[in-house]
SERO-4910 file (N, C-alpha, C, O; in steps of 0.05 Angstrom, whole numbers):
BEGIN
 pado doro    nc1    nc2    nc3   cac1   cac2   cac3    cc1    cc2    cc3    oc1    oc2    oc3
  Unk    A   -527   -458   -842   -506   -457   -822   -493   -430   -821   -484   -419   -801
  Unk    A   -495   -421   -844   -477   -390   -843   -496   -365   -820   -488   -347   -806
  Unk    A   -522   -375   -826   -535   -347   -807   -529   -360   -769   -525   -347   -749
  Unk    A   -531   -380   -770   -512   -391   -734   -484   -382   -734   -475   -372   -713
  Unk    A   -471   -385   -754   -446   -371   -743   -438   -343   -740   -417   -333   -732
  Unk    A   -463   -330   -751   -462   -301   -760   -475   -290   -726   -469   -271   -712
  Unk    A   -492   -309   -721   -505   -301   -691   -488   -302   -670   -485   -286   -652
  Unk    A   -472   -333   -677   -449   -341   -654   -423   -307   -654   -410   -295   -637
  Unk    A   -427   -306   -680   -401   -273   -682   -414   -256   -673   -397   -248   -657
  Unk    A   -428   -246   -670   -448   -223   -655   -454   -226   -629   -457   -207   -614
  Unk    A   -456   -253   -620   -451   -256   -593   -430   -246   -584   -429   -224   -573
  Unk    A   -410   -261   -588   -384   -256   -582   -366   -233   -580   -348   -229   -563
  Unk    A   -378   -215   -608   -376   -185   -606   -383   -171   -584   -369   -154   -572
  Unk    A   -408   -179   -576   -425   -166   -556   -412   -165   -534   -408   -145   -520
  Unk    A   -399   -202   -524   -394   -208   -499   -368   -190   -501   -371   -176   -481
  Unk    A   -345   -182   -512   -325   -170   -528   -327   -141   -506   -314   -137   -486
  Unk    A   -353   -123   -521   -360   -102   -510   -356    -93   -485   -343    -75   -473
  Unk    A   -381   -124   -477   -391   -110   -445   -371   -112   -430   -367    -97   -411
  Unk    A   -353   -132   -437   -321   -137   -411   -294   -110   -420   -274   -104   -408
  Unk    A   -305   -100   -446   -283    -71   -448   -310    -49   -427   -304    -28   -416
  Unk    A   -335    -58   -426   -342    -27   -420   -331    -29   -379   -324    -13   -362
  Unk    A   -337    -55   -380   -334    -61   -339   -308    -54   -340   -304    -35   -325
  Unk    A   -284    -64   -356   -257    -43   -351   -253    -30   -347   -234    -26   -332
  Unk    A   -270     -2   -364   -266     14   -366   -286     37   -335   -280     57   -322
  Unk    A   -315     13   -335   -326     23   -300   -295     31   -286   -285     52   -280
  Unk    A   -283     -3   -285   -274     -8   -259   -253     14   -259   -251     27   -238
  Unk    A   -232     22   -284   -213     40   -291   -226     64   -279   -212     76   -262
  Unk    A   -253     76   -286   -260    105   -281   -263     99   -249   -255    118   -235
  Unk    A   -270     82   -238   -284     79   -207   -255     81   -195   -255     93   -174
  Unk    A   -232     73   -202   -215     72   -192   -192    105   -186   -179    113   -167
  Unk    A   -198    113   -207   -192    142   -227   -198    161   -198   -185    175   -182
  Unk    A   -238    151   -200   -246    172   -179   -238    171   -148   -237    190   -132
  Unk    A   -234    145   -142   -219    133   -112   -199    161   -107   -203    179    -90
  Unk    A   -168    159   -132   -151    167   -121   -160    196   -120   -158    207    -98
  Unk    A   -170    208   -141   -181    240   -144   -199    245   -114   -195    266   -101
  Unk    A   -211    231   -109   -225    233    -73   -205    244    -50   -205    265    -37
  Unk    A   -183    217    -51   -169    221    -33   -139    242    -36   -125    250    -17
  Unk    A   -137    246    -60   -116    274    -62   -132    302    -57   -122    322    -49
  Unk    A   -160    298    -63   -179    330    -54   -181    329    -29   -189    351    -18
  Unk    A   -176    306    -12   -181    312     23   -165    309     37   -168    309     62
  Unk    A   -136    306     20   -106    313     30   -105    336     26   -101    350     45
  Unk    A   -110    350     -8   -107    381     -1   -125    403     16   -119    426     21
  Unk    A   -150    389     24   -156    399     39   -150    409     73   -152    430     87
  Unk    A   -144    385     76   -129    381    101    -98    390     95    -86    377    111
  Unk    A    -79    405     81    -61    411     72    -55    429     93    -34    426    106
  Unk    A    -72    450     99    -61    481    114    -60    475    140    -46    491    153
  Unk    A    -72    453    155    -75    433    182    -53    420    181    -40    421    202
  Unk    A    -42    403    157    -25    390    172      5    402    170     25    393    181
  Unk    A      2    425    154     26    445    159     24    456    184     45    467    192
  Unk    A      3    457    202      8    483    217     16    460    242     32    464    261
  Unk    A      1    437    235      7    418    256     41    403    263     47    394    285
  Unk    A     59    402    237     87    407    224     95    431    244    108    427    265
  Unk    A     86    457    237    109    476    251    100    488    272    101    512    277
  Unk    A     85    462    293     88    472    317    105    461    346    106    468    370
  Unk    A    116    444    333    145    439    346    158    468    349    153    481    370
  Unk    A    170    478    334    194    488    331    177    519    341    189    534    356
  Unk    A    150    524    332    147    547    350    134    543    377    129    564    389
  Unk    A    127    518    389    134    511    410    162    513    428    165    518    452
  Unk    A    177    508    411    204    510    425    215    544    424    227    553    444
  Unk    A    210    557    403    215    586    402    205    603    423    218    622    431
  Unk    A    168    595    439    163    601    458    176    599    477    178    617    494
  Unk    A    190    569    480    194    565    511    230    585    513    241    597    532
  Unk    A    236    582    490    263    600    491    255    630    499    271    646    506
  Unk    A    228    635    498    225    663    501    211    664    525    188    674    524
  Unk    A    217    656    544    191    648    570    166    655    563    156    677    568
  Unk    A    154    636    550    126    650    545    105    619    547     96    607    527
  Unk    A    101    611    572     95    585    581     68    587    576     59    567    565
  Unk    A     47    611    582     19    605    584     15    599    556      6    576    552
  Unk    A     20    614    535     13    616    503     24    577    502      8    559    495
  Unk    A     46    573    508     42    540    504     27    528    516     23    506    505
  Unk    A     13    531    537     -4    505    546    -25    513    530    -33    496    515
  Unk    A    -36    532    529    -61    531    504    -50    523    471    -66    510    457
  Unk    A    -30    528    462    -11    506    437    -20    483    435    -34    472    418
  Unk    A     -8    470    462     -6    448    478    -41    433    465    -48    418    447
  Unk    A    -57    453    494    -86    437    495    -95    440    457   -108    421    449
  Unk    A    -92    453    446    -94    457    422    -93    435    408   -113    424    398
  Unk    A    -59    424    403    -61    405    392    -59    386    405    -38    374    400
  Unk    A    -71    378    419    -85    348    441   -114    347    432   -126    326    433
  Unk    A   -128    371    420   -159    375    417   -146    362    385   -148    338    380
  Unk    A   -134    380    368   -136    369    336   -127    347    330   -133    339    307
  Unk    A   -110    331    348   -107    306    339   -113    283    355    -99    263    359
  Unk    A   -141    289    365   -160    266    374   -182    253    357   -195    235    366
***
């Protein structure tokens, strides 16, 4: 009887294992998700600043009559945020 229970503990160890190692998959798979999507925010970082301050130098143009340079602004960002 003692070498069945010694097998039944070694199972159990085993089964023990494999459900810390899938935690630890699912932990790293998850790890890499967010690391993905903060590298293609900072990538997109210098875009969506420039896309931010073109209000206000939109408006600095039109304070300065300078209408043509805005409609290409304009068509500009109508093209980048399609």
């Amino acid at each position: 009887m003692a070498p069945h229970r010694h097998l039944e503990e070694q199972v159990s160890d085993a089964t023990q294992a494999l459900d810390q190692e899938e935690d630890k998959e699912d932990s790293l798979t998850a790890l890499s998700e967010k690391h993905r999507v903060r590298r293609r925010t900072l990538l997109k970082h210098s875009s969506l600043l420039e896309l931010l301050e073109l209000p206000s130098l939109m408006d600095a143009r039109v304070r300065s009559n300078r209408d043509d340079r805005d409609r290409k602004i304009r068509g500009w960002v109508c093209e980048s945020t399609k």
